[in-house]
C-alpha positions in Angstrom: 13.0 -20.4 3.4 10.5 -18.7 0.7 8.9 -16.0 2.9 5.7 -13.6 1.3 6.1 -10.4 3.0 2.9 -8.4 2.5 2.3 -5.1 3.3 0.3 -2.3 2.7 1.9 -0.9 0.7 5.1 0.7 -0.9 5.1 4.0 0.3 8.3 5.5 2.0 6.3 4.8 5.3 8.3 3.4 8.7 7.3 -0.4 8.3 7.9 0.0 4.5 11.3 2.2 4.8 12.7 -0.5 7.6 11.9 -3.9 4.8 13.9 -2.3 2.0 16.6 -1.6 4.7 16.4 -5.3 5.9 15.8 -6.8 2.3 19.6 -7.0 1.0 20.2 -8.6 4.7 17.2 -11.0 4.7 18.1 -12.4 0.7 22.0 -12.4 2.2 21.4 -15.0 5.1 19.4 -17.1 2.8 16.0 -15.9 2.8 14.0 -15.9 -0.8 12.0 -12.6 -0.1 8.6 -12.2 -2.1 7.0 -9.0 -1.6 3.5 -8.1 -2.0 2.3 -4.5 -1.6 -1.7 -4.1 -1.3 -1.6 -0.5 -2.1 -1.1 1.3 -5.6 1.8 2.9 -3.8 5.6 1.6 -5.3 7.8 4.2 -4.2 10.2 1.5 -2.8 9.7 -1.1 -5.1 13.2 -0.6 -7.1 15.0 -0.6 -4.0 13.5 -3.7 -2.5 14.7 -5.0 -6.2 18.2 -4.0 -5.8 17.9 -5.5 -2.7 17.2 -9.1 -3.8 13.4 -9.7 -3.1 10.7 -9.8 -6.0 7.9 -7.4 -5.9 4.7 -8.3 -7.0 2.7 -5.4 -7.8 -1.3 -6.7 -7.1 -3.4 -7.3 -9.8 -6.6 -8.5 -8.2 -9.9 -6.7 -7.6 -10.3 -3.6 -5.0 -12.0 -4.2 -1.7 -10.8 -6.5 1.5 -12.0 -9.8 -0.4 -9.8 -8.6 -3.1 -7.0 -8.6 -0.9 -7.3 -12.0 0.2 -7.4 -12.9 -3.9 -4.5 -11.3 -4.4 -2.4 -13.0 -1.6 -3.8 -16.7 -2.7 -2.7 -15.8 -6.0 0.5 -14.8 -5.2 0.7 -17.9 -2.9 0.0 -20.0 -5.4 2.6 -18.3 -8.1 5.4 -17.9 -4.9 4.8 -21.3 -2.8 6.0 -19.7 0.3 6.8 -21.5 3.3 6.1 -18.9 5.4 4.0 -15.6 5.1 4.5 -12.1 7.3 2.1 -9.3 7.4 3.0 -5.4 8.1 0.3 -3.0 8.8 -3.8 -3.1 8.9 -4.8 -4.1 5.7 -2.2 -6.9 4.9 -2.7 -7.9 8.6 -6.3 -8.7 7.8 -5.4 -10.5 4.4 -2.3 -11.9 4.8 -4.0 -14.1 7.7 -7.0 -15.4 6.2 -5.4 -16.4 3.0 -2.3 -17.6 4.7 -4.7 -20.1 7.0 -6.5 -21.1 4.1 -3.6 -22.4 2.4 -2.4 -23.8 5.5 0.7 -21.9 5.3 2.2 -20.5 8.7 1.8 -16.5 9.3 3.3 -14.0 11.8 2.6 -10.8 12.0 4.6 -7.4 12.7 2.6 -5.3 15.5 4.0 -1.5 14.5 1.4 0.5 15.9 0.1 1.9 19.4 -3.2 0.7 18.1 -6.6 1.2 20.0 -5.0 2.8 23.1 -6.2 6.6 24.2 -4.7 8.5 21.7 -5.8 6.6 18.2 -9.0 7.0 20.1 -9.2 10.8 20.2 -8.2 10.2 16.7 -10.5 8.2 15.1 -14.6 7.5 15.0 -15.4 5.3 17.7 -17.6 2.8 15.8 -14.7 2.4 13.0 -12.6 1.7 15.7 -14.7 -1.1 17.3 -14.8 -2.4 14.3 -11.1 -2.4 13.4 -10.4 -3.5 16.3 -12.9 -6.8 16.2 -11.5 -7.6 12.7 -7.8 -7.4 13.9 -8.4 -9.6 17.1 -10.2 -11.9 14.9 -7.9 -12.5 12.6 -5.0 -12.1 15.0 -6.1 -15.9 16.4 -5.0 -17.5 12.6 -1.7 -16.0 13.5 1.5 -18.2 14.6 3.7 -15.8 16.0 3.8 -11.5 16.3 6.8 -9.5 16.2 6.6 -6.2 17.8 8.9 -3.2 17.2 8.9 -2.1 20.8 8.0 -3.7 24.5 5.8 -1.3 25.6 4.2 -1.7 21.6 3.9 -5.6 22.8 3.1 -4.8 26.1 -0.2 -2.5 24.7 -1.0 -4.3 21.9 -1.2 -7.8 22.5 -4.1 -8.0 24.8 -6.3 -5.3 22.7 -6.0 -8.4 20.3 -6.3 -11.1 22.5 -3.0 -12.0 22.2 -0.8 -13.9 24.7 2.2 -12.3 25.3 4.5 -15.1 25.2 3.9 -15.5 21.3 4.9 -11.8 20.6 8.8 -11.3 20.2 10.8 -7.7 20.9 12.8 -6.5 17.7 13.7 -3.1 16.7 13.8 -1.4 13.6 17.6 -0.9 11.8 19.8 1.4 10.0 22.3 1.3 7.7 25.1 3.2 9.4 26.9 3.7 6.0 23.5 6.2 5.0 23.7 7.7 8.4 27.4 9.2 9.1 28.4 10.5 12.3 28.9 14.6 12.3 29.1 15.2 8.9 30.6 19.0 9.2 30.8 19.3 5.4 26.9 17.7 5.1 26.3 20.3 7.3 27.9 23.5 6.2 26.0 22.4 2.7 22.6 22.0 4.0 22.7 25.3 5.8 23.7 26.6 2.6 21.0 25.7 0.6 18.6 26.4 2.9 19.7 29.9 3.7 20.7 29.5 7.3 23.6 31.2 9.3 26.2 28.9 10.4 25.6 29.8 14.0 21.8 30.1 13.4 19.6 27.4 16.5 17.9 25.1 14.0 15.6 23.1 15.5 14.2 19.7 13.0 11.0 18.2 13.2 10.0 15.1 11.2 6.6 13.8 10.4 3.6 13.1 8.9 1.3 16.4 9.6 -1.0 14.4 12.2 -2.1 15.2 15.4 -0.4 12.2 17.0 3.0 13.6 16.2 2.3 16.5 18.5 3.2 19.2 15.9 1.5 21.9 17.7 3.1 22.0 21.1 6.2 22.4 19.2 5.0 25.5 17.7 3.3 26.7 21.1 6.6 26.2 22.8 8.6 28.4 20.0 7.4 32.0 21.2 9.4 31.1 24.7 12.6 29.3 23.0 12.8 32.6 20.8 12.8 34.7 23.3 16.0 32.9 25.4 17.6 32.3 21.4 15.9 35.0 19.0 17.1 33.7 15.9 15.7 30.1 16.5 14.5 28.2 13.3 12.4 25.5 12.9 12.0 23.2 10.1 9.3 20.6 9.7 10.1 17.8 7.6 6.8 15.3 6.4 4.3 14.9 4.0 0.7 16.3 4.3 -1.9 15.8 6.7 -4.8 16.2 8.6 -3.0 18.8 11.1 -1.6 21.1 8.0 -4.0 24.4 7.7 -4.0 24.4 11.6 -0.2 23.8 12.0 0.8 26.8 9.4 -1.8 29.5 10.8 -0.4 28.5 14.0 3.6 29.1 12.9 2.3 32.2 11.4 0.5 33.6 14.7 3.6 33.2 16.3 6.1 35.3 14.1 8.4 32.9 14.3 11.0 31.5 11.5 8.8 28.0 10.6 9.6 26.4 7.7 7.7 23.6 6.5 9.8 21.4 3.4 7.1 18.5 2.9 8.5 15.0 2.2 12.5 14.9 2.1 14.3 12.0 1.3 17.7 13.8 2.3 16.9 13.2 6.3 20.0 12.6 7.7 21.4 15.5 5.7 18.6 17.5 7.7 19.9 15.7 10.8 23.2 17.0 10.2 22.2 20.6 9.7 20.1 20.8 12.8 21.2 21.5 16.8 18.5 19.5 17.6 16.0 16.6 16.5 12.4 17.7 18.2 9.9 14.3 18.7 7.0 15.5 20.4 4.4 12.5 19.3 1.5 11.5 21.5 1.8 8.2 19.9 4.1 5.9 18.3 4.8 2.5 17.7 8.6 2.9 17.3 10.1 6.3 16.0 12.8 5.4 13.2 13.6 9.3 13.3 15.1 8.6 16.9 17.4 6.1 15.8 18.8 8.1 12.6 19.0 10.9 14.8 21.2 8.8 17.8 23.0 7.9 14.2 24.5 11.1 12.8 25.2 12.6 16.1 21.8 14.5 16.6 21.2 15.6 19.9 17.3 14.2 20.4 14.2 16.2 22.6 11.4 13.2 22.6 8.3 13.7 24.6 8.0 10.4 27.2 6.3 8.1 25.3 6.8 4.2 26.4 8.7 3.5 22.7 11.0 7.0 23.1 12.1 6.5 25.9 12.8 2.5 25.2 15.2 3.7 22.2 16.5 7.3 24.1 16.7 5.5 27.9 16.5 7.1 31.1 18.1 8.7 33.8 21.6 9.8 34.2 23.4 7.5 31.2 20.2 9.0 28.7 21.3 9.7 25.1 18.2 12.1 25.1 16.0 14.9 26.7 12.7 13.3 27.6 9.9 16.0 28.8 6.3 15.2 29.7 4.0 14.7 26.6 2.0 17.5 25.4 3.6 20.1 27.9 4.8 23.0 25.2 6.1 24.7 28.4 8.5 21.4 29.1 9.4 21.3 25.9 10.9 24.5 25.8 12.9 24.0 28.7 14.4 20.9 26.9 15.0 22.2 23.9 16.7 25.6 25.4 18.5 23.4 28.0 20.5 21.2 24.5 20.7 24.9 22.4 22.7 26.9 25.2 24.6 23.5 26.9 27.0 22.4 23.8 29.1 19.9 26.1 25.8 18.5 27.3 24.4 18.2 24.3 28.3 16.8 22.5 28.1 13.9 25.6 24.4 12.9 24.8 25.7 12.5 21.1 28.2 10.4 21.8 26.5 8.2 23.8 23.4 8.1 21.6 26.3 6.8 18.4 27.8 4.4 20.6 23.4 2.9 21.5 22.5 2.7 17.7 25.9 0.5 17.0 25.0 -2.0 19.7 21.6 -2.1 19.5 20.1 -0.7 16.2 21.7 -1.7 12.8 20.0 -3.3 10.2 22.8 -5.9 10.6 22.1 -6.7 13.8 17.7 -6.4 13.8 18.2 -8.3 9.9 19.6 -11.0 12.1 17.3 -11.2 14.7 14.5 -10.9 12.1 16.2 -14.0 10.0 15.9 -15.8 13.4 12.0 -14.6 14.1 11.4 -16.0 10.8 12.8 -19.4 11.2 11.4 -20.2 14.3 7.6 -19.4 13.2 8.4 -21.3 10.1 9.3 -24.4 12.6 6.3 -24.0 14.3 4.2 -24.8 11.5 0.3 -23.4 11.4 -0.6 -23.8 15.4 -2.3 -20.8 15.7 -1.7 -18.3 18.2 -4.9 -19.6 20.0 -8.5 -18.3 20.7 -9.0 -14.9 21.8 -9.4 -13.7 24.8 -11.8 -10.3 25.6 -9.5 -7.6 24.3 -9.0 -5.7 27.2 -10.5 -2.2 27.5 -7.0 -0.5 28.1 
């Protein structure tokens, strides 16, 4: 199989983080990976390299019909047998180009797109309008992977989709870059971040957006300080929208908030912190969760559908799961795993034990490899016409 994987772009995003993990694993069962990144952004490019797939940086013009140049012309220089889109832009491309050479296309669905909350997000005529171009295109597709069932669940009919042609599979790790309690990681990151060894550290990681539901975080801090005074938090992601708002509010509330912008040294984070704090509105998957389940980090998600798919529910629950956008819940949870250590140990254990069976890049690179072969046999049936995308 010659498979053109085109994405976005190369940025050390989720969807572009989780191909360079399964690129060494895709080349290794056979698959001759081309990748082609629409975006200026190469961040992963060498490591997609070392992994065995070619990168093809685009050349062609800007501009959505510069897209779909740029995918024919790397068609035509590739020959691919099959071609797989990852994220809004590529979608769009990847599909029209991909019909007109009458090469088969799938495409990975990644995103709670068009529900409630990318609607509080986002203008509502750029949305219709997203959305109409995505459903459009969508019936040139063969297959659709999805990340998550309630992602397929969601998605699928805003895009006219029948559910039968979209296919679960999670996102990996390497558990070799995610070690279990890794005491000496540990004692070292505390170190160079100037935090007592019995200090409550408390990690949050993400993009500064309002989706990732920063702020109830830092409106549940004033009561977690007062049960455990010398409580720190440390935010982990790159810039965004939610930034100025998010720091005036750390700083109204006196507490120890430290923001450390994009880290690459996450699971070193993991392993300095009592506990990984989720508190998204929205999400198509939630990598974090799994690395967290990986190094032993007990987890405090908010409810969302895809949380609570990766963290389970109930009594045999690897992690806390309060309401979303409750601050006054999600103190409660995250007192309940800072002052219950043999909770909290149990819920760690448990959470190692979920990522082996169910979440490393061995075992979704396999599943993928399969996903890939089966759209390839299909050939170019589309995934049908449209139906109404649903108003949900």
């Amino acid at each position: 199989m010659r498979l053109l994987y085109v994405i976005d772009s190369l940025a050390p995003g989720g969807a572009e983080t989780s191909l360079a993990e399964m690129a060494p694993h895709l080349v290794a069962q056979g698959i001759e990976l081309h990748v082609l990144p629409l975006g200026a952004r190469l961040d992963l490019a060498v490591r997609l390299e070392e992994g065995g797939a070619v990168v093809h940086p685009r050349q062609a013009a800007s501009g959505r019909a510069g897209n779909v140049r740029a995918v024919l012309g790397t068609m035509r220089a590739t020959r691919p047998t099959l071609v797989h889109t990852t994220l809004f832009e590529a979608d769009v491309a990847g599909r029209a180009a991909a019909r007109l050479r009458r090469v088969p296309v799938s495409t990975s669905l990644v995103n709670d797109s068009y529900g409630a909350s990318h609607r509080a997000e986002s203008p509502a005529p750029k949305l219709v309008l997203a959305r109409a171009v995505d459903a459009t295109t969508a019936r040139l597709a063969t297959r659709f992977h999805a990340i998550s069932g309630s992602v397929a669940d969601a998605v699928a009919p805003r895009l006219g989709v029948r559910r039968e042609l979209v296919e679960v599979i999670p996102r990996g790790r390497d558990p070799r870059r995610f070690p279990y309690r890794a005491h000496a990681v540990r004692a070292r990151v505390r170190a160079e971040l100037r935090l007592a060894p019995d200090a409550p550290v408390v990690l949050a990681v993400g993009r500064l957006e309002p989706q990732k539901g920063l702020q109830n975080l830092l409106a549940a801090l004033p009561a977690v300080q007062a049960t455990l005074p010398r409580t720190v938090v440390l935010v982990a992601g790159k810039e965004g929208r939610s930034g100025p708002r998010l720091r005036a509010q750390a700083a109204a509330s006196q507490g120890d908030v430290r923001f450390l912008g994009h880290r690459s040294d996450i699971a070193d984070l993991m392993a300095a912190a009592d506990v990984l704090c989720f508190p998204s509105e929205r999400e198509g998957f939630g990598g974090v969760l799994i690395e967290a389940l990986a190094v032993g980090c007990p987890v405090v998600a908010t409810a969302i559908p895809t949380s609570v798919e990766v963290l389970g529910q109930g009594p045999d629950a690897v992690g806390l799961v309060p309401p979303v956008g409750q601050p006054r819940a999600l103190e409660g949870a995250l007192v309940e795993v800072l002052t219950d250590a043999v909770g909290a140990e149990a819920r760690a254990r448990r959470g190692r034990a979920r990522f082996e069976g169910r979440f490393t890049v061995e075992h979704v690179s396999r599943e993928m490899a399969g996903f890939f072969a089966r759209v390839e046999a299909a050939g170019t049936t589309p995934a049908g016409r449209p139906r109404s995308p649903s108003s949900n």
